[in-house]
N, C-alpha and C positions, 0 to 999 in steps of 0.2 A: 690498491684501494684499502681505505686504513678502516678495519674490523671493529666493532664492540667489545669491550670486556667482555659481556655475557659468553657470546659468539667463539672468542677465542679460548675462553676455560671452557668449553666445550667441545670444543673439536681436540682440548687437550684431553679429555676424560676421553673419548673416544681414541686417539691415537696411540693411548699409551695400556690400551685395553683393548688390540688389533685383533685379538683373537674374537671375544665375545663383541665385538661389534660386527666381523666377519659373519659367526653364527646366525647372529639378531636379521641382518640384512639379506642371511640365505632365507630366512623362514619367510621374510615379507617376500623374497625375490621370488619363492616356489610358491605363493600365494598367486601372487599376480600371473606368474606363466598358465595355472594352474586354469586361473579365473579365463586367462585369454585364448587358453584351448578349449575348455568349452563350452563357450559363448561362441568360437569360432564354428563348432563342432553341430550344438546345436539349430546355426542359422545359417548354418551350409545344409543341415539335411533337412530342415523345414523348409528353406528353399528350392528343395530337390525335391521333394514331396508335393508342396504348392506348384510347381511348375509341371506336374507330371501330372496332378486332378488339372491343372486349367488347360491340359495337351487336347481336352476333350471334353472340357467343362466351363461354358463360358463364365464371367462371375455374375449375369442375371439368364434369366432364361422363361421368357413372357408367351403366355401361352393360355388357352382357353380350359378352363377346370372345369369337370362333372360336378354339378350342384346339387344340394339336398332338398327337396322340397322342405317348404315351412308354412308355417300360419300366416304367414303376414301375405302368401300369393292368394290365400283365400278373401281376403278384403274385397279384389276385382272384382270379382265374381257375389260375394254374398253383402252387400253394403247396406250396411243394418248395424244397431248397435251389441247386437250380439257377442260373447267372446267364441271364438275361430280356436278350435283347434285340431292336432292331426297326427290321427296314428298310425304306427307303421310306417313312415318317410320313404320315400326312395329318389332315388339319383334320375334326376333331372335330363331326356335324353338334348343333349346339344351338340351343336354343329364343332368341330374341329378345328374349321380354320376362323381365323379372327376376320371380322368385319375392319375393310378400310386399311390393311397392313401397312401399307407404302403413305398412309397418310400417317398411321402412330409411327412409323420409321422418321418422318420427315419432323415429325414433335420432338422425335426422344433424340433423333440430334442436335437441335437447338441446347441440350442441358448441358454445361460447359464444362462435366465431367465427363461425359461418355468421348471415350476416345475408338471403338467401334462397333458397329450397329451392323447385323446381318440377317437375311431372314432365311426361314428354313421349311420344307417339306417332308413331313416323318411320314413313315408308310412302313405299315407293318408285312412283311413279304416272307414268300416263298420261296429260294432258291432251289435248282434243279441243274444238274449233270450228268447226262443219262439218266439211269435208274436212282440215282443219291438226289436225296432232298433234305434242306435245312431250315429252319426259319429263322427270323433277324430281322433289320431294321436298312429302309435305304433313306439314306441323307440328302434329300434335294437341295445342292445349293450353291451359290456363285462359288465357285474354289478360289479364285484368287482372293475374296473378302475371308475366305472361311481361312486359306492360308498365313494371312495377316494376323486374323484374331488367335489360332493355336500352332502353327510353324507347323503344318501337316507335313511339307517336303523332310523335314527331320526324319520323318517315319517311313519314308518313301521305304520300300528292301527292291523294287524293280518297276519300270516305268516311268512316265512323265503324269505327272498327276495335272499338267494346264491340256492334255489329252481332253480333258473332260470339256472342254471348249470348244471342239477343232472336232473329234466323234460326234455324231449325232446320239448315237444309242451307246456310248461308251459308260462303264464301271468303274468303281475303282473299290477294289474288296480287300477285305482284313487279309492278314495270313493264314488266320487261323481257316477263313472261308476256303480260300486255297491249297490247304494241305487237304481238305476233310473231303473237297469236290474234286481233288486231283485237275485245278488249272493255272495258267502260265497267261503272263503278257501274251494279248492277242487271242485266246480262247473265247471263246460263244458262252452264255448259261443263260439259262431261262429263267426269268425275273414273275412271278405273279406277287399280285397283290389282291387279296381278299377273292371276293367273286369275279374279279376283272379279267379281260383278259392277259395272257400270259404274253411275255414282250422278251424277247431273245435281246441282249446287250452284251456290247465287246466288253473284256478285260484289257483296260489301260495301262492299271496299273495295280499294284500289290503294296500294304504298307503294316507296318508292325508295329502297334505301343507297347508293347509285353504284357498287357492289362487285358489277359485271355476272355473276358466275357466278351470286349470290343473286338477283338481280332477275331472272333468267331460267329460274330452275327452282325457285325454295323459294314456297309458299306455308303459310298458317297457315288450321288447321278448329278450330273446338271438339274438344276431350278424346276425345269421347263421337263426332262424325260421323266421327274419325280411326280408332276402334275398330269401326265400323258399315263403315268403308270397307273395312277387312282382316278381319272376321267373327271379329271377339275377343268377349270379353266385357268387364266394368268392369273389371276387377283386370288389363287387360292396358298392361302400360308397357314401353316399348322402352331410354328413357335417365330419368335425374332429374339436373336442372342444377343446380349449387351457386352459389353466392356469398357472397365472407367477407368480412370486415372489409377486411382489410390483402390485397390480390392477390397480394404478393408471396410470401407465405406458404402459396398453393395446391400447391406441390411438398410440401410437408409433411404438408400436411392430406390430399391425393389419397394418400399413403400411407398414412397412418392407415384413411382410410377402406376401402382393397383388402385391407389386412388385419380388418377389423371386416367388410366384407359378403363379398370374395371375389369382387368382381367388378372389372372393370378400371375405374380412376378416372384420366382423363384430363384433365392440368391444364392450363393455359392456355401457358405452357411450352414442354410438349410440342407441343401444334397450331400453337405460331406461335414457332418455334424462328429462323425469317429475320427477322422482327419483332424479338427481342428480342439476338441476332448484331448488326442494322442500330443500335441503342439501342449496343452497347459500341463498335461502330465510333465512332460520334460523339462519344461522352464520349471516346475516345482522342484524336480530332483536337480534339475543342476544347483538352481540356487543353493538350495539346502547342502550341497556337497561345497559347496565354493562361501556358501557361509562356515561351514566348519572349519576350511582352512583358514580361513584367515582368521577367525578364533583364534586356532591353534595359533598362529603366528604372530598374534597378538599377546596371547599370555608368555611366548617366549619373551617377547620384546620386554612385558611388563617384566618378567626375573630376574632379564638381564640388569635394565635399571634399580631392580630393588637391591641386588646384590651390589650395585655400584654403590647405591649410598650408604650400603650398609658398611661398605669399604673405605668409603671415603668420608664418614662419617662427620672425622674430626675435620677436614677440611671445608667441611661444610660448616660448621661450629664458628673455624677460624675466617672465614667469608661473611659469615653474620657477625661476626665479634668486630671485624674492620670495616661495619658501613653497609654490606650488602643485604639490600631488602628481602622482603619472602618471595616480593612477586618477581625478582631477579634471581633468587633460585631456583623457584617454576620455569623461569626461562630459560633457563642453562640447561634444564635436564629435560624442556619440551622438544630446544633445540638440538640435544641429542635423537631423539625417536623421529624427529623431520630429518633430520639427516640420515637416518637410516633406511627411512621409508622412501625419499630420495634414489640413494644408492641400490638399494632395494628392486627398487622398479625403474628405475633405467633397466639394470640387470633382467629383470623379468618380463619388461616389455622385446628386448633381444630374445633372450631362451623363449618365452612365449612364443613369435614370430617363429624361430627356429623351427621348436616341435611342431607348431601348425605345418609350414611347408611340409617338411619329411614326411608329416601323416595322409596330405593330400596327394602326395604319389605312391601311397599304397593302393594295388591295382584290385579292385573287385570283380569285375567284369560278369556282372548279374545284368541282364536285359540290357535296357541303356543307359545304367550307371557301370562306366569304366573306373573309375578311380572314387575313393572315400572325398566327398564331397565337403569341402571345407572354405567357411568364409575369411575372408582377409577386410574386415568392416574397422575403419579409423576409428567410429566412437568408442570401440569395442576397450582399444587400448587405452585413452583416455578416461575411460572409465574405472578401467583396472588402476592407473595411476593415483586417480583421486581414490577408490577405496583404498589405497595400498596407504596411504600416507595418511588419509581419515584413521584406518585400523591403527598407524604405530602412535598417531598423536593420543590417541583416546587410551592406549596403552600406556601411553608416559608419562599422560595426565595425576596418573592417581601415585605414584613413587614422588612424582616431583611435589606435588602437595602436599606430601609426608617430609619432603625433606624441607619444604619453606617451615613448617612448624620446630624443625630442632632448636633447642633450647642451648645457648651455646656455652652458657657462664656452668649450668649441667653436663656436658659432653668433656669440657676442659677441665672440670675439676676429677672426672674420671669414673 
């Protein structure tokens, strides 16, 4: 394929200057590795992070809110044009479970983001074994829907946890509830809730997030022994947990939904606001560190170029002197920085790839992160590409500008 002038006094300034093109293309190549570890770095552990709040945290969570009294309830009552007002407020006392649950269930899954929809029974309790007593929280609720929406069987350490189907009075408790009550698959422990009466239920099963507040007070009952435990009937639901398509989109949808049922929709957001604070701190320092480099790797590329034309001055002289335009010596010496940045990041997207692997089989073995959690994301590297060759053009821009200006009938006379 037959080349361009520009093109080929190009690749001639480059090849006969093997060294510092060598150099120029290690800075952009340790740019882009740089950039691709982490960027892999940080959306491998933000991913590890987000997966381990939603192990336990749907991303909506609808459920009936303590209210404040206001002026505006005094209307019913005093209906006169008087103005209404009210001191001292206090919290409104209201019922727990929502009104009509299986009918907002059947609503909120028409919305054709929600990919699962479950309901739940909280109940503040008492645990007992023998003389030891702890308080905590039991989870009324389908397990195989609750399995679906947070991969519970993950956390399984002993038992069947579809148990809680098949048992009538069957449990299934944290670890932490298990080390502190001294119990085992198939142990008894007596269950109270509030003033109610106290309800002995089997140990199914035993399971672990390492997220010691949960393993030490949450357990899960079937639907129906959650409602037996608080002397509700079937239609008594305390929360219904969402889950949509796209996570990010739960601030959205939690609105929608408080105005369609009028109950408070708590999105994931909201509950883990340090979570997701800790997520923009990191994206700030990375960028900031991965803009530095490629700086750096920009001003090399820009020295190398300057020092080229300041080397090849005269031939640059004698190029304008036989015919060649300004904007043809901009192109000769842009085409050098694209071909660096090229060579560059081919190179950088391999070592990038490299170091990412090696790093993800470093073993950590904290709870249940075994190994340093690292992403292998396509755009990641395609994006390192385009900065790596945006950084050496914009780098090559300003030398080769300089050099379309030499005056040549001045360079030649000396």
């Amino acid at each position: 394929m037959k080349i361009s002038v520009n093109t080929e006094i190009a690749l001639t300034y480059l090849s006969s200057r093997k060294k510092q093109t060598v150099v120029a293309s290690m800075g952009v190549m340790f740019g882009i590795s740089m950039f691709i570890f982490m960027q892999s770095l940080m959306k491998g552990t933000n991913d590890y992070f987000e997966k381990s709040s939603f192990s336990s945290t749907s991303h909506i969570r609808l459920y009936s809110e303590n209210k404040v009294a206001d002026s505006h309830m005094l209307k019913g009552f005093l209906i006169d044009s008087s103005v209404k007002m009210l001191t001292n407020p206090k919290q409104l006392k209201q019922s727990q479970g929502l009104n009509n649950p299986y009918g907002i269930i059947r609503n909120i899954k028409k919305n054709p983001q929600v990919t699962y929809v479950t309901p739940q029974v909280t109940a503040m309790v008492i645990y007992s074994s023998g003389s030891v007593t702890l308080n905590g929280t039991v989870a009324g609720v389908s397990i195989d829907e609750e399995d679906k929406m947070f991969d519970v069987q993950t956390n399984m350490v002993t038992g069947n946890l579809h148990d809680l189907n098949r048992v009538n009075n069957g449990i299934l408790i944290g670890k932490g509830i298990a080390d502190k009550l001294s119990l085992h698959v198939g142990d008894n422990i007596t269950v109270r809730a509030g003033i109610g009466s106290p309800m002995i239920m089997r140990v199914i099963g035993i399971y672990a997030t390492t997220v010691k507040q949960i393993d030490e007070t949450k357990s899960y009952a079937n639907i129906v022994q959650a409602q037996n435990l608080l002397g509700k009937d079937r239609s008594y639901v305390t929360d219904i947990k969402i889950n949509i398509a796209n996570y990010n989109d739960a601030p959205k949808v939690a609105h929608e939904l408080e105005t369609i049922t009028g109950y408070k929709a708590e999105d994931w957001v909201q509950s883990n606001e340090q979570l997701k604070a800790a997520f923009k701190i990191r994206a700030i320092i990375l960028n900031s560190v991965i803009g530095v480099i490629l700086l750096v790797a920009g001003f090399g590329i820009y020295n190398i170029l300057n020092m080229t034309i300041y080397e090849k001055i005269k031939e640059i002289a004698i190029l304008k002197a036989t015919g060649f335009s300004g904007k043809s010596v901009i192109s000769i010496f842009l085409q050098q920085a694209v071909y660096i940045g090229i060579i560059g990041g081919i190179v950088g997207i391999i070592f990038g790839f490299g170091i990412t692997l090696m790093v993800s089989r470093i073993y950590i073995g904290a709870g249940t992160l075994k190994y340093l959690p690292m992403s292998f994301y396509i755009p990641h590297y395609v994006e390192a590409v385009c900065f790596g060759v945006l950084t050496t053009i914009a780098a090559g821009y300003f030398p080769a500008r300089k050099a379309s200006k030499v005056d040549p009938v001045t360079i030649i006379r000396g």
